[in-house]
Steps between C-alpha positions, in 0.01 A plus 500: 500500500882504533509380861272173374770435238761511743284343729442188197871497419612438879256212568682325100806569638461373826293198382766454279753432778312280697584173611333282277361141727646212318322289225441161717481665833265341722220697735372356816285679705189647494265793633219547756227792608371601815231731605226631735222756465246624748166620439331748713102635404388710812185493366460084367746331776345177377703524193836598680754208419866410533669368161824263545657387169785325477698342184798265424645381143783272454664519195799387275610686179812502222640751301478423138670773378660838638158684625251222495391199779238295460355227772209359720355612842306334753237717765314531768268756640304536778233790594288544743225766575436561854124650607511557915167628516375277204624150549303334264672697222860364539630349216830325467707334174779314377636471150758285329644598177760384241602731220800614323644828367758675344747810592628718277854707693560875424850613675511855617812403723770271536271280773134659471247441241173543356306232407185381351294208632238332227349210699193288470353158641225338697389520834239281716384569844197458739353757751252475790229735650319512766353316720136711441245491796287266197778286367836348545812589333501585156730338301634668125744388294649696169750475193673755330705581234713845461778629340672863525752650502686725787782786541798436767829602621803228596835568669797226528706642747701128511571302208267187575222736640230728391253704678126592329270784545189514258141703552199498282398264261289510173293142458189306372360233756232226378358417834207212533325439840381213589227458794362211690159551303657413141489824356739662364616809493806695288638801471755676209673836563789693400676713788776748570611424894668794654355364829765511828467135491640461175846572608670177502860421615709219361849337583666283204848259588718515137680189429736422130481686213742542228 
């Protein structure tokens, strides 16, 4: 119990010192994911499949006081699922989102951080599978809203730039799928991502501040 006091006290302390980002200060940047996952069933090769994702988000931000930044993003994904024994499974997508968020800066050093990322928005995109030996491509298109929030780390080793690490992510997505038939499908759910792919890096340029 007396090491987690100490333990508390040196993190105040230390947050305490930290070099605080200046009200007005400007971030321009942004973030972007990549990653790949095999499958391999020795005994259903059929279903063996390659996974490619890959993510990029724009964004711009201000601080509005000495731990918090608020701004807008702009994304785009892509994924694709690979099937080599099972072409007509392969299934591809793009989304394009807009959203905006807000950071909330803990100092535990003069030039690292922890921080806090509450974001939400709206995303669109349209994916394709197929062709089937019975039809042509099939075309799907789908909405969604989210919003969550996410844990990171960020280091400024240079006065106009900062370096971000974050992993995991706690959301709710509203998803609605839309087929060429009409009908309508959506889907609600509440997740906690601890997934490899949710470790994002991000790059922010600071500009101003008071």
């Amino acid at each position: 119990m007396k090491k987690l006091f100490i333990l508390i006290a040196m993190i105040t302390i230390s947050s305490a010192a930290f070099s605080q980002i200046p009200v007005g200060t400007w971030f321009i940047g942004g973030s972007a994911q990549f990653y790949m996952a095999k499958s391999n069933y020795a005994s259903d090769s059929l279903n063996n499949y390659t996974e490619t994702y890959f993510s990029i988000s724009p964004s711009v931000g201000v601080m509005i006081s000495n731990h918090f930044e608020v701004g807008l993003d702009v994304s785009y994904y892509n994924a694709s699922y690979k099937y080599p024994n099972n072409t007509t499974n392969n299934y591809t997508y793009n989304r394009f989102g807009v959203g905006a968020f807000a950071n909330y800066y803990h100092g535990f050093s003069d030039n690292s951080m922890f921080y806090y990322q509450v974001w939400g928005g709206v995303s669109a995109d349209f994916g394709s599978q197929g062709p089937t030996p019975l039809s042509s491509t099939t075309e799907t298109k789908y909405t969604a809203l989210y919003v969550g929030i996410m844990p990171g780390i960020a280091v400024k080793p240079a006065k106009h730039f900062m370096f971000k690490v974050y992993y995991g992510s706690l959301a709710f997505n509203s998803e609605t799928d839309k087929f060429p038939d009409s009908k309508n499908d959506t889907f609600n759910n509440f997740n906690l991502n601890v997934s490899p792919g949710s470790l994002t890096l991000g790059f922010d340029y600071l500009i101003g501040g008071k």
